[in-house]
C-alpha positions as CSV (number, residue, x, y, z in Angstrom):
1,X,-41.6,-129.0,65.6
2,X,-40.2,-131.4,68.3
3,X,-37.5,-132.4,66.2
4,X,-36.4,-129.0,65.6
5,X,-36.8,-127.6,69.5
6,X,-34.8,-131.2,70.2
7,X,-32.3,-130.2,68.0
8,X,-31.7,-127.1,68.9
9,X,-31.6,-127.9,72.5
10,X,-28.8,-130.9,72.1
11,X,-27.3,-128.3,69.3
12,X,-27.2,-125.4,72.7
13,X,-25.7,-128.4,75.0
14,X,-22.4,-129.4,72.6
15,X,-22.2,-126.2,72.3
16,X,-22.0,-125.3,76.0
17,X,-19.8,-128.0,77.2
18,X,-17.3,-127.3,74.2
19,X,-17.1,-123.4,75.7
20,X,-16.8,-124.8,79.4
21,X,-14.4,-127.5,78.5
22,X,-12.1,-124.7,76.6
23,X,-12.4,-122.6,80.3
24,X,-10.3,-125.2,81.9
25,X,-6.6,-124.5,81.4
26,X,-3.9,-126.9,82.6
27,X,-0.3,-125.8,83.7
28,X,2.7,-127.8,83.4
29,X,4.9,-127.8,86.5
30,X,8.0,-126.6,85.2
31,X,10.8,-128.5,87.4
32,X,13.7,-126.4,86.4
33,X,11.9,-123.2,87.5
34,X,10.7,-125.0,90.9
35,X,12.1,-126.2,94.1
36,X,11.5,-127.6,97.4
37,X,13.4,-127.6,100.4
38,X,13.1,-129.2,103.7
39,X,14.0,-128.4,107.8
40,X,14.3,-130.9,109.9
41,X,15.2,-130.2,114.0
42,X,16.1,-132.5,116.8
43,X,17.6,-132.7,120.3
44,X,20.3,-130.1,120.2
45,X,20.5,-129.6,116.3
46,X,18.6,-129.0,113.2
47,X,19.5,-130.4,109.4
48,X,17.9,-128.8,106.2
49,X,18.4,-130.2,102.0
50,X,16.0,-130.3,99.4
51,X,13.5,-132.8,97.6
52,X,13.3,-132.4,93.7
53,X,9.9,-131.8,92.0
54,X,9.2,-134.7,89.7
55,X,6.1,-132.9,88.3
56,X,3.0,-132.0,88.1
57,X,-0.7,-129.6,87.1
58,X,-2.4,-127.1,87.9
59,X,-5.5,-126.8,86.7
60,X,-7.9,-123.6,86.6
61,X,-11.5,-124.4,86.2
62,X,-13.6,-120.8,85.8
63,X,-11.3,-119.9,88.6
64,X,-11.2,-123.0,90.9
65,X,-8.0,-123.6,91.1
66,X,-6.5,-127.6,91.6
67,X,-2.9,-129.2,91.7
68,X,-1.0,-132.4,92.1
69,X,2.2,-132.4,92.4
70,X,5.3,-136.0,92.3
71,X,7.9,-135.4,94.4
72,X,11.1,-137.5,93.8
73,X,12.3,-139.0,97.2
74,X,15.0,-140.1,95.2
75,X,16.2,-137.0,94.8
76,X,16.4,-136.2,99.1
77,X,19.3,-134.6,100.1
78,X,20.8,-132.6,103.3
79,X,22.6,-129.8,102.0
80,X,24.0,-128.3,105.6
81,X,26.5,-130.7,105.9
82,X,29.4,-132.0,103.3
83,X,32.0,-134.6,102.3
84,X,31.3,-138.0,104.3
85,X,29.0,-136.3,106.8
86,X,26.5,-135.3,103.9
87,X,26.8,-138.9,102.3
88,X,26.3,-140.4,105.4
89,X,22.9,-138.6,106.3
90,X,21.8,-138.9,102.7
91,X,22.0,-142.7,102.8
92,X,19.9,-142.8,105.9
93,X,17.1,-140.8,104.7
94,X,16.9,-142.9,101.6
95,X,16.6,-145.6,103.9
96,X,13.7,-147.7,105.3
97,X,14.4,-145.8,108.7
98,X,13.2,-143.1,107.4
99,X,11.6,-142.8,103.3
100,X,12.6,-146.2,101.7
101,X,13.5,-144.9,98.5
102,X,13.8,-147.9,96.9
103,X,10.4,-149.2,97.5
104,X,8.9,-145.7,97.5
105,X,10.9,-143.7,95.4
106,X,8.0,-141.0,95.0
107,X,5.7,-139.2,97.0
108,X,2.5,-137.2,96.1
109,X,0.3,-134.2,96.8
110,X,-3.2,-134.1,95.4
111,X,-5.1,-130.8,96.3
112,X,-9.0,-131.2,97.4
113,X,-9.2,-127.1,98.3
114,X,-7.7,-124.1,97.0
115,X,-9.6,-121.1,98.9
116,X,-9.0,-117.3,98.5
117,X,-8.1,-115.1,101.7
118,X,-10.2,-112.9,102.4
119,X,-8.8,-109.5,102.7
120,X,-5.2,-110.8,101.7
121,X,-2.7,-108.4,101.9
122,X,-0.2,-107.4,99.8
123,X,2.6,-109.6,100.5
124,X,0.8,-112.1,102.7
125,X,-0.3,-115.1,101.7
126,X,-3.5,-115.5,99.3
127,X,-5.1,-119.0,99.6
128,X,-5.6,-121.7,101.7
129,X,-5.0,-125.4,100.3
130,X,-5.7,-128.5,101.3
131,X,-5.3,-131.7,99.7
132,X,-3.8,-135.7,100.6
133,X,0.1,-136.0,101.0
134,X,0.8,-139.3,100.2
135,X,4.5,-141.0,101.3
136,X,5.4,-144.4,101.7
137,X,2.0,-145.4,100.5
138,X,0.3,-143.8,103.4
139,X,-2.1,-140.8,102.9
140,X,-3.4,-138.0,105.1
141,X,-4.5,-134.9,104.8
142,X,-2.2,-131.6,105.0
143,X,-3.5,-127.7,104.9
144,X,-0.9,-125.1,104.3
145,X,-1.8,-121.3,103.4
146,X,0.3,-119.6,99.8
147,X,1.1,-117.0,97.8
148,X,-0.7,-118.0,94.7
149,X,-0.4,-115.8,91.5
150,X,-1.5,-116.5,88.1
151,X,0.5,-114.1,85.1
152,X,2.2,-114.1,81.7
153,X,0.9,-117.8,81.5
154,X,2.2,-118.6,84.6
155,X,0.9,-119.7,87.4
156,X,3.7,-120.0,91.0
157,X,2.7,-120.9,94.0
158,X,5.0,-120.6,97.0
159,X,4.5,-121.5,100.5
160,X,5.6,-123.9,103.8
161,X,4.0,-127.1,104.9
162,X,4.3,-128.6,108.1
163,X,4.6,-132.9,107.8
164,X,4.5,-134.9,111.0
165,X,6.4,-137.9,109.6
166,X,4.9,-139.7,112.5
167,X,1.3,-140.2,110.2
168,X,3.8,-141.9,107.5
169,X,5.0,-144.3,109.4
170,X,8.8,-142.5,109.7
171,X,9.1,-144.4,113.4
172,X,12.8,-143.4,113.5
173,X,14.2,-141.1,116.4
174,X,10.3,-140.6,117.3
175,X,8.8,-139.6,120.5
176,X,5.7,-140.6,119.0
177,X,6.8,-144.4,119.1
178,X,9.9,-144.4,121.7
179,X,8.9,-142.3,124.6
180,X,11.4,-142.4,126.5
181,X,14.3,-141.7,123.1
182,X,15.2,-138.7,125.7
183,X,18.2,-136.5,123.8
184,X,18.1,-138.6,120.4
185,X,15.0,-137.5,119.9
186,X,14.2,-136.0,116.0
187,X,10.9,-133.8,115.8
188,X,8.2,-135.6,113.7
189,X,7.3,-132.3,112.1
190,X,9.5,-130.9,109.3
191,X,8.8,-128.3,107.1
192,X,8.6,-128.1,103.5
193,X,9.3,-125.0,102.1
194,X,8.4,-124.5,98.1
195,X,8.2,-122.6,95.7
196,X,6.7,-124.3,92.6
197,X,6.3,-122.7,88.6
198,X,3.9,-124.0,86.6
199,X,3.6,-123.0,82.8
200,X,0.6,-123.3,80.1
């Protein structure tokens, strides 16, 4: 009789985690369908180019949704200037002045929090996310609210996030570490505007 209640039970378990484990479903960031762009202000002046999506997951477990997300540094560009100018200010933000491509061609978001909002609007942002942006090897943690929306075996998320470079170590034209930079000052917050497809 043991045997039998035993058996059922560990037959009841398998049989349960199999179900559960079929619940999660994983979506491919689809890198053609997404983008990223980026704003960038200073003394007197602003700048604003893109960052290409490597790739990534998201994930829904019963509902709890998860995500992270390469992003190719590789791949920065400004896209407000042209010829020389654009060259010019693309080499420098591949550079170790600001994300030293070469040693750190990727960066990374891994979410710890994807939280409804309550009473959302139509129109207005759904959830709140947090997670750990990682850049030049250096991790902290961002929160940024989105319009999250799951359809057609889709899921797109689009949103802003506001980086301070300064928690990256990005010392360059920063008030944070040269007080008195005066006019050539560059704001250590950007923001990262994205709009990201992700597909079962």
């Amino acid at each position: 009789m043991k045997k039998t209640i035993f058996g059922a039970t560990a037959v009841g378990i398998i049989l349960f985690s199999a179900f559960k484990e079929k619940h999660i479903e994983n979506y491919k960031a689809d890198t053609t369908l997404s983008s990223m762009e980026w704003f960038a202000e200073k003394v007197g002046g602003k700048h604003n180019g893109i960052i290409t999506l490597y790739g990534g997951t998201i994930s829904n477990d019963h509902g709890n949704l998860s995500a992270v997300f390469e992003m190719d540094m590789v791949s920065i560009a400004c896209k407000d200037m042209t010829g020389e100018y654009a060259a010019k200010m693309d080499k420098h933000l591949k550079s170790d002045d600001f994300f030293g491509v070469e040693k750190f061609p990727k960066a990374k978001f891994v979410s710890t929090s994807v939280a409804p909002i309550k009473d959302a609007k139509p129109g207005e942002n759904t959830h709140t996310v947090k997670g750990n942006l990682t850049i030049k090897d250096k991790t902290n943690e961002i929160t940024f609210d989105a319009v999250i929306k799951e359809e057609g075996g889709k899921i797109a998320c689009v949103g802003t996030a506001i980086v301070d470079r300064s928690k990256y170590d990005i010392k360059y034209g920063s008030k944070t570490f040269f007080p008195e930079i005066g006019d050539k000052m560059i704001n250590d917050e950007f923001k990262v505007k994205f709009s990201v497809v992700a597909v079962k």
